[in-house]
N, C-alpha and C positions, 0 to 999 in steps of 0.2 A: 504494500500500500504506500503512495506514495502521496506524500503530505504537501500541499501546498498552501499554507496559509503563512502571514508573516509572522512574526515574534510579540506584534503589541497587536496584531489584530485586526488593520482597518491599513491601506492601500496607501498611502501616504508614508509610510514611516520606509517603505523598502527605499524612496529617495533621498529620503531625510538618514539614515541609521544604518545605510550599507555596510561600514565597515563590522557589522555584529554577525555578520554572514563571513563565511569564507569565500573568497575573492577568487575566479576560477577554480574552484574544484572540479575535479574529475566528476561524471555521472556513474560511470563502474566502480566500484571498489577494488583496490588492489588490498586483495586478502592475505599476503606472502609475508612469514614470520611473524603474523598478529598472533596475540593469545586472543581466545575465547572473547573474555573482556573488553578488548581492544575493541577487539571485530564488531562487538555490539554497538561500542561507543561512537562508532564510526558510522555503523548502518542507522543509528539514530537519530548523527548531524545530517546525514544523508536524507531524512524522511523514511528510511526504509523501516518504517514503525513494528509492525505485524515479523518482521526478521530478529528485531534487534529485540521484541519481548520477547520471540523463544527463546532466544542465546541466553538472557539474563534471567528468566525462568527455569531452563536449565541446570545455569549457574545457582542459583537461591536453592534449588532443591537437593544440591548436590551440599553445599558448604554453609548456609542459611547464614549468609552476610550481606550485611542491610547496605552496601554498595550496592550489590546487586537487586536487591529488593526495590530501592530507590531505581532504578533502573528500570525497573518494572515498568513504577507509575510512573517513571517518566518517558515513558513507550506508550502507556497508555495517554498521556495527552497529546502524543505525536497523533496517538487515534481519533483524537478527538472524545474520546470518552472521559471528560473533566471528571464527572462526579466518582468515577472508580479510582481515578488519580488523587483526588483529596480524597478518597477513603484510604486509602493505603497509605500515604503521607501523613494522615491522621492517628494512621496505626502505629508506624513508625515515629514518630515524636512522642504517643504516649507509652511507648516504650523505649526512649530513649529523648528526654527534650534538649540533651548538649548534643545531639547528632546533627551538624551543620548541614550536611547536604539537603537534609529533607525543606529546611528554609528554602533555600534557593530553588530548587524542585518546586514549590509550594507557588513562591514568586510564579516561576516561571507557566505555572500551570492558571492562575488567575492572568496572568498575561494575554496568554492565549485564548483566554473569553474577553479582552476588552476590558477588566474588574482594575481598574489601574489603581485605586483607593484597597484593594487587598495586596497586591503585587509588590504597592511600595511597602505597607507593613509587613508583609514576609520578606523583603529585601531586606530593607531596614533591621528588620530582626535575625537574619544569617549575620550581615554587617558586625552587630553588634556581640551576640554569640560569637560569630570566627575570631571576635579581636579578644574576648575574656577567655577562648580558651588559648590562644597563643600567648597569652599573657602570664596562664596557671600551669601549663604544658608545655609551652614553645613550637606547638605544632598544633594542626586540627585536622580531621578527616577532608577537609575541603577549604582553600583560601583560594577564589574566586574572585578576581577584581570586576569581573561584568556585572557584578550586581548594582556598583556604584555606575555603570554605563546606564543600565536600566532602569537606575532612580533618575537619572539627569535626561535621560529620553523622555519617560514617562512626563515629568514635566515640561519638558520641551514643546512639546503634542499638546498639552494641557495649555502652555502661553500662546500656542496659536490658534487654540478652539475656544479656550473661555474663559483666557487669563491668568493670572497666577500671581499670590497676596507677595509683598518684602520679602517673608517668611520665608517662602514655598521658593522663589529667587535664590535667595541663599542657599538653600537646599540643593538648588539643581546645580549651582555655582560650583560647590563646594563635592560635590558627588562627583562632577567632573574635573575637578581637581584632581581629588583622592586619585580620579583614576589614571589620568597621567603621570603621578607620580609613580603608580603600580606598573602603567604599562607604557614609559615613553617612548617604546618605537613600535607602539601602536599604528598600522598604514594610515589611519586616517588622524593621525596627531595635529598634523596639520590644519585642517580642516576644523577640528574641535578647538586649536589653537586659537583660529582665528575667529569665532564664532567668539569664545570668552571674551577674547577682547572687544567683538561688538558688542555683545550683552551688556559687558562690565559699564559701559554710559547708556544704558537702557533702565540701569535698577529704580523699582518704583520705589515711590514714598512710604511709609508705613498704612496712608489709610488709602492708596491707591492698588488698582490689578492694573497688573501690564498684559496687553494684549498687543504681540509682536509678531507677523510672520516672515520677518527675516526679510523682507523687499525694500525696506527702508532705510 
């Protein structure tokens, strides 16, 4: 099955957020020396939904590791099958709520319905978990700099449908900050580079929404 819908949901972000795709990829898969794992994670970026749950189906029922589980549901919102994807992600965090990925998961699966006001809270709250457990740990099951890509899209989309408060500014400011700092030779560095700097004399006042589509 092959998935074709975007990442936030609605036809405008593919021109807006390209660089959150992989930039020519192959449409076959080259399978040669992948593990199991690999191969799923691949046939996932791919859309190859209904592939990549049985590999990680597979996987969970041989080793029962919530990598793979997460894997699952995150196969399943490739399917489009949201509500089985937060049932399983709900499984998985009340069996484990320091398990980072299922955040991100979580995000990404309200994403893919348009829920942009759940997406950033499950963002928001991997964010936050990833950094307390590298703080207690030095490590965590998942450090994931797109998630601060995806809060600062999220409102991006937001200031040019219906505005966005000081607050919510900062926020997306500050989101794509973080992520350049995470990832500065990101292909589209450039590009976000210079958006900051338009925005940055764009910032509303406290009692004002800025409504900006980037033409001005």
């Amino acid at each position: 099955m092959k998935n074709s819908h975007s990442i936030l949901g609605w036809g405008m972000v593919w021109v807006l957020f390209f660089w959150t795709q992989e930039i020519g990829a192959q449409r076959d898969l080259d399978r040669a020396g992948m593990t199991p794992r690999q191969e799923a994670g691949k046939l996932l970026d791919k859309g190859y939904c209904d592939d990549s749950y049985a590999i990680y189906a597979r996987l969970y029922g041989s080793d029962s590791l919530l990598m793979d589980f997460i894997g699952m549901a995150m196969s399943e919102t490739c399917r489009r099958r949201y509500e089985e994807a937060d049932r399983l992600l709900r499984w998985a965090l009340n069996r484990d709520s320091m398990y980072v990925p299922a955040y991100y998961a979580m995000g990404k699966n309200y994403i893919a319905q348009a829920q942009e006001d759940s997406s950033l809270h499950y963002f928001k709250t991997y964010n936050k978990v990833t950094e307390r457990k590298v703080r207690e740990t030095g490590t965590a099951e998942s450090e994931d700099p797109r998630a601060y890509l995806y809060i600062g899209n999220i409102y991006r989309v937001r200031m040019h449908k219906k505005g966005i408060s000081d607050k919510q500014w900062i926020e997306m400011m500050s989101a794509y900050e973080r992520y350049l700092e995470l990832r500065p030779n990101d292909p589209a560095q450039y590009q976000l580079r210079n958006f900051l700097e338009k925005c940055t004399e764009k910032r509303p006042n406290p009692e004002e929404v800025l409504i900006w589509d980037e033409r001005s």
